[in-house]
N, C-alpha and C positions, 0 to 999 in steps of 0.2 A: 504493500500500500504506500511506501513512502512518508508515514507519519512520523512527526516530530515531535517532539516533547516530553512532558509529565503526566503520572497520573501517583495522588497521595489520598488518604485518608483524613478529612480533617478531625479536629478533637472531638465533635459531638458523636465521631464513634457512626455513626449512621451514611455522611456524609463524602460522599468522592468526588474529587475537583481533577477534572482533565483540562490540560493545556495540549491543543495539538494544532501543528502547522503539517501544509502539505498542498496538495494540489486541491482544488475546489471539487473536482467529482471524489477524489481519498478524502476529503474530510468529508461531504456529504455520506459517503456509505460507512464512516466509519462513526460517525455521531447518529446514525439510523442502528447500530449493531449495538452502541451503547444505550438507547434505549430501550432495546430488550433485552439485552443485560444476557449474564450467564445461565446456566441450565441450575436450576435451584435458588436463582436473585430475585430478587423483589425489586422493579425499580419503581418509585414512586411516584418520580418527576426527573424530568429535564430540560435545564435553560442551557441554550446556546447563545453567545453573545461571540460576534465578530469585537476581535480587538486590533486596532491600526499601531502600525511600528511598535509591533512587539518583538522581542529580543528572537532571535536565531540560534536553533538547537539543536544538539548533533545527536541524533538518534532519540531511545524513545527510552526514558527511565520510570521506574515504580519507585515512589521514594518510603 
């Protein structure tokens, strides 16, 4: 897919914040796969927000 970036848990425990760059149809399917989430997830909700001159990332980390 060509994706960039992070993905972390935040503190409330519940909560997963992806940051990802890449080509517009890679991130298209790949913010569609996240919101159906894993085989066993619950996803409850998800906000996509495009972000301008964000920083540039070399591969894709789990923090």
């Amino acid at each position: 897919m060509g994706i960039r970036g992070f993905a972390r848990n935040l503190s409330d425990g519940r909560t997963v914040e992806v940051v990802a760059q890449g080509h517009e149809n890679s991130i298209h399917a790949y913010t569609q796969s996240l919101k159906q989430g894993p085989p066993n997830a619950i996803v409850e909700s998800a906000h996509v927000e495009r972000i301008k001159g964000a920083s540039d990332y070399n591969g894709f980390n789990i923090m």
